[in-house]
C-alpha positions as CSV (number, residue, x, y, z in Angstrom):
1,X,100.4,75.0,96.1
2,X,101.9,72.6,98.2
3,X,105.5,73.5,100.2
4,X,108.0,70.5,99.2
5,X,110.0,70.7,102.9
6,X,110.9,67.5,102.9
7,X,114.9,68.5,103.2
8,X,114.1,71.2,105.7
9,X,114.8,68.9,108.4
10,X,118.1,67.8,107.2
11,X,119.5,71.5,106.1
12,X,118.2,72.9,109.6
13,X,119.8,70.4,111.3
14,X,123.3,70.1,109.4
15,X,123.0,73.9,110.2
16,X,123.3,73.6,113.9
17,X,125.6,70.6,113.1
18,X,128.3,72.6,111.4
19,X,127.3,75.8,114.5
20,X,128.3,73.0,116.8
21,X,130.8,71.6,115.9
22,X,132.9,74.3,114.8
23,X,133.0,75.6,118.6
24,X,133.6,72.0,120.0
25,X,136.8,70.2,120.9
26,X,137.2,67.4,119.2
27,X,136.3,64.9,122.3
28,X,132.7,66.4,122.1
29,X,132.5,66.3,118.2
30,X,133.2,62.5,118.5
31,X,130.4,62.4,121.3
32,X,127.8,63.6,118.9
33,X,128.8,61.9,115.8
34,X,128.7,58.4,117.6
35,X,125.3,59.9,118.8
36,X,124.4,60.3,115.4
37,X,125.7,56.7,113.7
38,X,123.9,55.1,116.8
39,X,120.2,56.8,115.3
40,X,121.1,56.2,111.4
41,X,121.7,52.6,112.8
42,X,118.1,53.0,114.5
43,X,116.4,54.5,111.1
44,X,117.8,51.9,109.0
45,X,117.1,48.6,111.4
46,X,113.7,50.2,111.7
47,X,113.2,50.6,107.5
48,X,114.6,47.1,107.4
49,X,112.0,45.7,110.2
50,X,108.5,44.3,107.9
51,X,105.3,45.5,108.9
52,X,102.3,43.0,109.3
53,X,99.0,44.1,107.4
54,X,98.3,46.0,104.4
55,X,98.9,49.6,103.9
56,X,100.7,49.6,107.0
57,X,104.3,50.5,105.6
58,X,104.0,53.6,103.9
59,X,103.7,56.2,106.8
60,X,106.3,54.2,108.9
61,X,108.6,54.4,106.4
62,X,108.6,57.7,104.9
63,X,109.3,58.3,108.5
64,X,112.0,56.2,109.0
65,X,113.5,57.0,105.7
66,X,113.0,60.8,106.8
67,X,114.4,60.1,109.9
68,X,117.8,58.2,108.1
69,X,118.1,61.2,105.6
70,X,118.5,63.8,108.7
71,X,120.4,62.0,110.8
72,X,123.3,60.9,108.0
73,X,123.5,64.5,107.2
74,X,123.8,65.4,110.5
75,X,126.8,62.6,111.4
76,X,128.2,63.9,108.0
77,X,128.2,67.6,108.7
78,X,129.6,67.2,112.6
79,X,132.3,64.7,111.3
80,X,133.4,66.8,108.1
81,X,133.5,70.4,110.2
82,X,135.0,68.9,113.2
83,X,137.7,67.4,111.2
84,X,138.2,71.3,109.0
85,X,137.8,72.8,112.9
86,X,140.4,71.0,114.1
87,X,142.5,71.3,111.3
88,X,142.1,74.9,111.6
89,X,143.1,74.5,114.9
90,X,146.2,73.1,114.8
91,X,147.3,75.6,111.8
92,X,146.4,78.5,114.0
93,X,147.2,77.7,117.7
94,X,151.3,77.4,117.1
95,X,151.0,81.2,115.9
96,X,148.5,82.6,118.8
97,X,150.5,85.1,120.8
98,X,153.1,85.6,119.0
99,X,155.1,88.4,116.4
100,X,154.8,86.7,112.8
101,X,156.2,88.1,109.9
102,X,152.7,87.5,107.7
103,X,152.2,87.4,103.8
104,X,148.0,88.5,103.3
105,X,145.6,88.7,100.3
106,X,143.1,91.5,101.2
107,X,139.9,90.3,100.9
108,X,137.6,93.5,102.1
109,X,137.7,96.8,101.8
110,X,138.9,98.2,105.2
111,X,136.3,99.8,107.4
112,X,136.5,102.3,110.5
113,X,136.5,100.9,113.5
114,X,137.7,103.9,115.9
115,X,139.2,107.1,115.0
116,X,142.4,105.6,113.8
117,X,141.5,101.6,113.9
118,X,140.7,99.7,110.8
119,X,139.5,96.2,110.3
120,X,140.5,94.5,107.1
121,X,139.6,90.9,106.1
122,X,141.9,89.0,104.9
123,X,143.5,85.9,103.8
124,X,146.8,84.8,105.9
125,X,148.3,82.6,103.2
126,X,152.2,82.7,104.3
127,X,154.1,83.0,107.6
128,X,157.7,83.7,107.7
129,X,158.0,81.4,104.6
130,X,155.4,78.8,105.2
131,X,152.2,78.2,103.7
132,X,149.3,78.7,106.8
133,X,146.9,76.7,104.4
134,X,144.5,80.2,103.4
135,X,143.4,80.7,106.9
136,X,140.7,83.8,107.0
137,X,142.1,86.3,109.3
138,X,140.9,89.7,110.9
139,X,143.4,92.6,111.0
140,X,142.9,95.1,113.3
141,X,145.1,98.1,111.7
142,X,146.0,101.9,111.7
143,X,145.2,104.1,109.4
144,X,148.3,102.9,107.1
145,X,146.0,100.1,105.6
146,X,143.7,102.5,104.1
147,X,144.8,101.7,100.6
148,X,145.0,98.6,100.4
149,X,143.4,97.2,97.3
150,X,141.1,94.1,97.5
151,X,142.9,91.0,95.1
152,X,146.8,92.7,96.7
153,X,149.2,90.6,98.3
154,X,150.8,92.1,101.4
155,X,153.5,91.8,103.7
156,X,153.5,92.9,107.9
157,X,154.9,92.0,111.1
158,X,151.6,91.7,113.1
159,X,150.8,89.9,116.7
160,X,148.4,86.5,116.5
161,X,145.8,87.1,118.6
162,X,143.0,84.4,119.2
163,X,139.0,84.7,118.0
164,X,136.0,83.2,119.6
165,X,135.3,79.8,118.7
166,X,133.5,79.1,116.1
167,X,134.3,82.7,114.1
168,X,134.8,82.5,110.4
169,X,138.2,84.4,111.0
170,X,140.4,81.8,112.7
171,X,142.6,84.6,113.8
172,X,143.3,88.1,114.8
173,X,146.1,90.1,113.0
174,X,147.5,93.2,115.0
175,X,150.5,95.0,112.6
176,X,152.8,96.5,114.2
177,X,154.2,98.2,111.0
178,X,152.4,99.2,107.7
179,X,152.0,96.8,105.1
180,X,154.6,96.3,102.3
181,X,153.0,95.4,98.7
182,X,154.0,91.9,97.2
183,X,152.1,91.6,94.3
184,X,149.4,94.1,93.3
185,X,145.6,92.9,92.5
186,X,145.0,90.9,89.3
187,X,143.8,93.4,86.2
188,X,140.0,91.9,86.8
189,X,140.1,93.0,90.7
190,X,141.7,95.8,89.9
191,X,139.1,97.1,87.4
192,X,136.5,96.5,89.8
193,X,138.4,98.6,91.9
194,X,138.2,101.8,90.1
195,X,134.7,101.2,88.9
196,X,133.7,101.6,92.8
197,X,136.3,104.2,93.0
198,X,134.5,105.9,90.2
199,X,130.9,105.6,92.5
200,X,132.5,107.0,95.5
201,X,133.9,110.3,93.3
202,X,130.5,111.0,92.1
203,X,128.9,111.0,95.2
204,X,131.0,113.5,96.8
205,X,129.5,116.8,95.9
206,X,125.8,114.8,97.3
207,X,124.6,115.3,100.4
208,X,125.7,113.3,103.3
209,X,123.0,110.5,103.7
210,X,123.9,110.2,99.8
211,X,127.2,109.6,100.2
212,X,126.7,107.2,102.7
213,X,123.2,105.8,101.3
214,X,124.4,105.7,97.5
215,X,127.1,103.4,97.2
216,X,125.9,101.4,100.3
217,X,122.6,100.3,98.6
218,X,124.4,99.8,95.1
219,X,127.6,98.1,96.2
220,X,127.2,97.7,100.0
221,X,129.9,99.9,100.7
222,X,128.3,101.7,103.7
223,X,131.8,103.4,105.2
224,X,130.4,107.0,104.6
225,X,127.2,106.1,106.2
226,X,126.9,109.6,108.7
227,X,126.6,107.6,112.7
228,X,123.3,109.3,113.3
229,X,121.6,107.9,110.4
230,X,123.1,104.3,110.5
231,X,121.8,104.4,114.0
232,X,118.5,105.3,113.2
233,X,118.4,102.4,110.2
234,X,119.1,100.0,113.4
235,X,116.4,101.3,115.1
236,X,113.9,100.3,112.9
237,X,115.7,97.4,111.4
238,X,116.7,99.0,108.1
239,X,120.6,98.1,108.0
240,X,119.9,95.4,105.0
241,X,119.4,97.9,102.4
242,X,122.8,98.8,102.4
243,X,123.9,95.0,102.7
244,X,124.8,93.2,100.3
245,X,122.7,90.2,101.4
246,X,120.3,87.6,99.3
247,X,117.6,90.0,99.8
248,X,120.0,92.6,97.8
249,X,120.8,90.1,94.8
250,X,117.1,89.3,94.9
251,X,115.7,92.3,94.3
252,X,118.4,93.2,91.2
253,X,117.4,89.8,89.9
254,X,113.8,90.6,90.1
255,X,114.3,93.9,88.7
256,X,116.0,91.9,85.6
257,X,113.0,89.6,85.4
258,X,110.4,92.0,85.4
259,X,111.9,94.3,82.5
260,X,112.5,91.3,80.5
261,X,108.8,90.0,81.2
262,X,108.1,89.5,77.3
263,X,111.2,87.6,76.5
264,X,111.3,83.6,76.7
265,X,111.9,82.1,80.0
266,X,115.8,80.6,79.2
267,X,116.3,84.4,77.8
268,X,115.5,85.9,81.2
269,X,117.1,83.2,83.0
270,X,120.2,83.8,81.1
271,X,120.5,86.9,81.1
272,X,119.9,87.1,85.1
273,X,122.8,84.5,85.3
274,X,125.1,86.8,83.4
275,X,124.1,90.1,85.6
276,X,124.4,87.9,89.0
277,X,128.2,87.4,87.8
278,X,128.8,90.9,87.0
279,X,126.9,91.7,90.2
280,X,129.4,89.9,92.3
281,X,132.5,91.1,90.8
282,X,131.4,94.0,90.8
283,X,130.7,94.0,95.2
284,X,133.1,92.1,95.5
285,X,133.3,88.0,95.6
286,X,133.6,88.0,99.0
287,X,132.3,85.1,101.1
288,X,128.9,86.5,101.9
289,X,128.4,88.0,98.4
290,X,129.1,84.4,97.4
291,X,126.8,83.2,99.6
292,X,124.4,85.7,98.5
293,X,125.1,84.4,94.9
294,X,124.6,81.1,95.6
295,X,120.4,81.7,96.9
296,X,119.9,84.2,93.6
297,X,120.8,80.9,91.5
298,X,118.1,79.1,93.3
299,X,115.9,81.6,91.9
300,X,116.6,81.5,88.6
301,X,116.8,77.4,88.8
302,X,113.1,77.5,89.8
303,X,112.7,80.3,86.9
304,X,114.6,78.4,84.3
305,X,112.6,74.8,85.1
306,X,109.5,76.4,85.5
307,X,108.6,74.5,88.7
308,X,108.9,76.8,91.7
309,X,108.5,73.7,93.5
310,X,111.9,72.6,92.6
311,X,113.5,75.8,94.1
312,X,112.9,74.7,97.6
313,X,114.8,71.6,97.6
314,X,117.4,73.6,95.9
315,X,117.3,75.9,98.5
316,X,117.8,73.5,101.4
317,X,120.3,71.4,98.9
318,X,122.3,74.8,98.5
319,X,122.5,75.7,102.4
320,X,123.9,72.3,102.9
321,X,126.4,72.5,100.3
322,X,127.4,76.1,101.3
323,X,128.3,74.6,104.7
324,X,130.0,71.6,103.3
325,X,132.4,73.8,101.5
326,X,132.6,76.4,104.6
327,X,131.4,75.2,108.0
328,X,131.9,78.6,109.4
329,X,129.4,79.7,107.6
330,X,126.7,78.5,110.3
331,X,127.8,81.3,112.8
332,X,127.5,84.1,109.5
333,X,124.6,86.2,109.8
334,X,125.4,87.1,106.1
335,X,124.3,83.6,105.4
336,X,121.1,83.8,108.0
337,X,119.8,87.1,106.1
338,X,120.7,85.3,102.5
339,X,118.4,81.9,103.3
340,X,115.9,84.2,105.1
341,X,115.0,86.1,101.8
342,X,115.6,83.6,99.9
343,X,113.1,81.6,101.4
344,X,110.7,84.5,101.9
345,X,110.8,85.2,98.2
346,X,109.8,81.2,97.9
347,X,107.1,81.5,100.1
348,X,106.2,84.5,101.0
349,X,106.4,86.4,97.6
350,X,103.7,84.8,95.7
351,X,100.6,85.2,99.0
352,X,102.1,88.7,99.4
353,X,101.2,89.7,95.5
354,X,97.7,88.0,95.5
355,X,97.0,90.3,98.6
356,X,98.2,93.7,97.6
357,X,96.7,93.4,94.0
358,X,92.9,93.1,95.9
359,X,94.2,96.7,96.6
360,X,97.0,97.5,94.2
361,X,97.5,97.1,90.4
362,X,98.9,93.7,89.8
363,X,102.5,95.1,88.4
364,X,102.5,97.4,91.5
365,X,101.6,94.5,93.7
366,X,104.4,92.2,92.3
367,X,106.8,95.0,92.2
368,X,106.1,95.6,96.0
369,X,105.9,91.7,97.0
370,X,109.4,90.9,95.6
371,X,111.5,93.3,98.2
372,X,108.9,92.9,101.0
373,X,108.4,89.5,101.2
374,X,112.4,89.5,101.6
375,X,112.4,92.0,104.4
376,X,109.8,90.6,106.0
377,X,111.9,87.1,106.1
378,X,114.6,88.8,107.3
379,X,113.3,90.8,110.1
380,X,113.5,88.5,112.5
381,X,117.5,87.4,112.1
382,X,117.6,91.8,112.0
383,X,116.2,92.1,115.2
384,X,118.7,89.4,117.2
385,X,121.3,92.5,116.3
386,X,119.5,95.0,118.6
387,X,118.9,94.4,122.6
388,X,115.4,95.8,121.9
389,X,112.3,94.7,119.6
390,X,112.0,97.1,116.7
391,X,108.6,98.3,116.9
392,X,108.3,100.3,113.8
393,X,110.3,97.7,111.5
394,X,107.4,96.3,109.0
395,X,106.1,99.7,108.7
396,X,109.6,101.7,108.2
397,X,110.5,98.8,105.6
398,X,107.2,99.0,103.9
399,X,107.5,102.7,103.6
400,X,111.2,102.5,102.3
401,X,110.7,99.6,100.0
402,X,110.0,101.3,96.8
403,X,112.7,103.6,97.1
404,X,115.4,101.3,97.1
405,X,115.0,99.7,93.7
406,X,115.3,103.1,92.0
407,X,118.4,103.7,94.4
408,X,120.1,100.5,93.6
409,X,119.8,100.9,89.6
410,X,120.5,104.4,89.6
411,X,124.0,103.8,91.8
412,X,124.6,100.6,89.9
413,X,124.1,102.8,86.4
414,X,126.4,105.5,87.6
415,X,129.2,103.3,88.6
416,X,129.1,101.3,85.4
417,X,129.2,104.7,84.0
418,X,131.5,106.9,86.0
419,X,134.9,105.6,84.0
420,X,133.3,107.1,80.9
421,X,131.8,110.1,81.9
422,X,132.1,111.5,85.1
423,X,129.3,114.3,84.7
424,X,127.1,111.7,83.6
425,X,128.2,109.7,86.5
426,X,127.2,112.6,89.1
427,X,124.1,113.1,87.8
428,X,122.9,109.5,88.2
429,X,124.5,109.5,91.4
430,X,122.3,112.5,92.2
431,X,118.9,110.7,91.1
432,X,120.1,107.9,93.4
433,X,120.6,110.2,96.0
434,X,117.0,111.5,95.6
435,X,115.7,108.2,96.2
436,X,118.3,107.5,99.3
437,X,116.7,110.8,100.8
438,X,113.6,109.1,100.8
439,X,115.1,106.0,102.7
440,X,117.0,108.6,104.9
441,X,114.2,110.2,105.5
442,X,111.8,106.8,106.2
443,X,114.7,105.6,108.9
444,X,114.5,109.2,111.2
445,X,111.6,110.0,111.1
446,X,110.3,106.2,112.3
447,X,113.3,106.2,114.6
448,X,111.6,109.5,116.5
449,X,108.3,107.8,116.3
450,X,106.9,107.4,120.0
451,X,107.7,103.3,121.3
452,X,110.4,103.1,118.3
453,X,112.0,100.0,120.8
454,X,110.8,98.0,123.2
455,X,112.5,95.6,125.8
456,X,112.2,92.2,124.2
457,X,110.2,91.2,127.7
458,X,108.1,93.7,127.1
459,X,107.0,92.6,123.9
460,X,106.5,89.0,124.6
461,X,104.1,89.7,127.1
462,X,102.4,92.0,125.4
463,X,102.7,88.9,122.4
464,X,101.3,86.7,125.3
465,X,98.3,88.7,126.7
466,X,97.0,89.9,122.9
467,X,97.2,86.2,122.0
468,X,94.8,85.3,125.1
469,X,92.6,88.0,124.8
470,X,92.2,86.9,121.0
471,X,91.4,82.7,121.9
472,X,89.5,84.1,124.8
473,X,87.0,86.3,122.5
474,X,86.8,83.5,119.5
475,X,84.6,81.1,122.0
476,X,82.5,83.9,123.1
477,X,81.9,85.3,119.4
478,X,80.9,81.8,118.4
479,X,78.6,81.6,121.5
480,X,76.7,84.5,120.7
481,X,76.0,83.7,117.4
């Protein structure tokens, strides 16, 4: 089947557009988009120009036309994040350094970063009575911010501390007091709330890979993860199964699909839709579960129209809109592992099924392509994480892949049950936790496997000298024949 990539190009590009941009002063931002009118001035004097002799237009121009395409979307995404950069800018930099009296909507759950420390997303949305314009903020906290509720509106005297260019945060929050409640989380947040409350209550008599596994694979809320085991799912590039990433909202939505293989195709498209929404309030509509969002309704576009064709153009259309809306996006590797499985599922799903079934049971094979095919796309972005080359990655990911579906249904189930029977609630968790033993299990034991890492020198030559031994032996085979 042919690949429609013609957008590729163009969303590729804008990418590094908005990565650029959003880490330049403005000087160098006006340096590249004159760069870029000068070449969509080129494109369009060259589309313009007649060619002499038949049939001598076509090629010439579907590259010219290609070339104009890129390079307006490029000018486009430099001009429109340099202009949000620097607006940014000029919000933040008056506050840098300073002790602000700050009015924040939590936005994350906070998570342990030292014994005491805790980093909270946020939205800085007031200073001292002033509106900062909804700036995303990091808050670097004591153990005072514990409860904070996602949806709240809060109150603290913190220090402004700069972030690296180009950071979706655009600042650093350090209180120097714990924070006062404004207004508590609307009744829908607040719901969702307990419902992950209710997950975290039933897990707590489970062992602790389960407690840590459970509700990380169902609602990526990977806080209890024990440190030995998260290190190990480093080592061998499993950290995405307890990420709520597009290979995450991929996998439920395939799940959907498959059980509801008999019904009509808008049925199953429909009812996908309606469990990607309750999917996303239910982990939280955060910016990277957005994101996330955003490349599981690609899927069901190219479900709903039939033409999985069309879901590659949506794909590249998507990424490009994504950034429009947030340029800082480009430097998310939530976004990176989202596009990644989305386009593996694109590509890669379909080739991966027609080979397992020459071995597997069709179902089997499908069942298997649909998470692999994601993992496999997202193994390299995983592996820029670590200072060393996962060795054992495909194989560790192959082994834990059919374990996860069963974990994230199971988890899912119990927290959709837990506010109506908390016995019933345990005992789901527990079958989840069966399942996450088996992932547990996967991640050590490939982490203690002999050569688990390797320098990243190390395995590029070892790339280089199995590639030349390869072309070297291909002439000589065809010799001897």
């Amino acid at each position: 089947m042919t690949r429609d990539l013609r957008l590729l190009p163009a969303a590729v590009l804008g990418w590094c557009a908005c990565l650029t941009a959003t880490r330049l002063r403005p000087e160098g931002v006006a340096v590249l988009v004159l760069a870029g009118l000068a070449v969509v001035v080129a494109a369009t004097a060259r589309l313009r120009t007649p060619q002499r002799g038949r049939h001598r237009r076509a090629a010439p121009g579907r590259a010219a036309a290609s070339l104009l395409l890129t390079a307006v979307v490029v000018t486009a995404a430099l001009a429109w994040a340099g202009a949000r950069s620097e607006l940014r800018r000029a919000t933040v930099e008056p506050l840098l350094r300073t002790s602000v009296v700050a009015t924040l909507r939590i936005d994350g759950e906070p998570r342990r970063v030292g014994h005491d420390t805790l980093l909270v997303r946020a939205t800085l949305a007031a200073v001292e009575g002033g509106t900062a314009r909804g700036v995303p903020v990091l808050v670097l906290a004591d153990g005072s911010w514990w409860d904070v509720v996602v949806g709240s509106r809060v109150q603290a005297r913190a220090r402004v501390a700069p972030t690296a260019p180009g950071d979706p945060a655009g600042a650093l929050l350090v209180p120097h007091e714990p924070p006062v409640l404004l207004a508590r989380a609307p009744p829908l947040a607040a719901g969702v709330a307990r419902l992950r409350a209710g997950l975290l209550r039933a897990v707590e008599g489970l062992d602790p890979q389960a407690r840590g596994l459970v509700p990380g694979i169902a609602l990526g809320d990977d806080r209890a993860l024990p440190v030995a085991l998260a290190e190990d799912l480093r080592t061998v590039s499993l950290t995405h199964v307890t990420a709520v990433s597009g290979a995450h909202v991929a996998m439920v939505l395939g799940l959907v699909m498959a059980t509801l293989v008999r019904l009509p195709r808008p049925w199953r498209a429909g009812v996908a839709g309606v469990v990607l929404v309750g999917l996303v309030l239910l982990v939280h509509p955060s910016a990277s579960v957005l994101r996330s969002a955003a490349m599981g309704a690609v899927l069901l576009l190219g479900l709903l129209l039939a033409r999985p064709r069309a879901a590659l153009p949506a794909l590249w259309t998507s990424v490009l809109v994504l950034l429009a809306v947030d340029p800082w996006l480009a430097s998310s590797f939530g976004f990176v592992l989202s596009v990644l499985a989305t386009a593996g599922l694109l590509l890669g799903s379909g080739p991966l099924a027609a080979w397992l079934s020459r071995a597997l049971p069709r179902p089997l094979a499908v069942a298997l392509a649909v998470p692999l095919a994601a993992q496999l796309a997202c193994l390299p972005a995983l592996a820029l994480l670590q200072p060393r080359m996962p060795v054992h990655a495909v194989l560790a990911n192959t082994l834990a892949a059919p374990a996860v579906p069963p974990a994230t249904v199971l988890g899912l189930a119990a927290t959709l049950v837990a506010p109506v029977s908390a016995s019933a609630a345990a005992s789901l968790a527990g079958l989840a936790g069966v399942a996450t033993a088996w992932v547990a299990a996967v991640a050590t034991w490939c982490a203690r496997l002999p050569l688990a890492t390797l320098p990243w020198w190390v395995a590029v030559v070892a790339g280089v000298v199995l590639v030349a031994v390869l072309v070297r032996r291909r002439p000589m085979s065809r010799s001897a024949s």
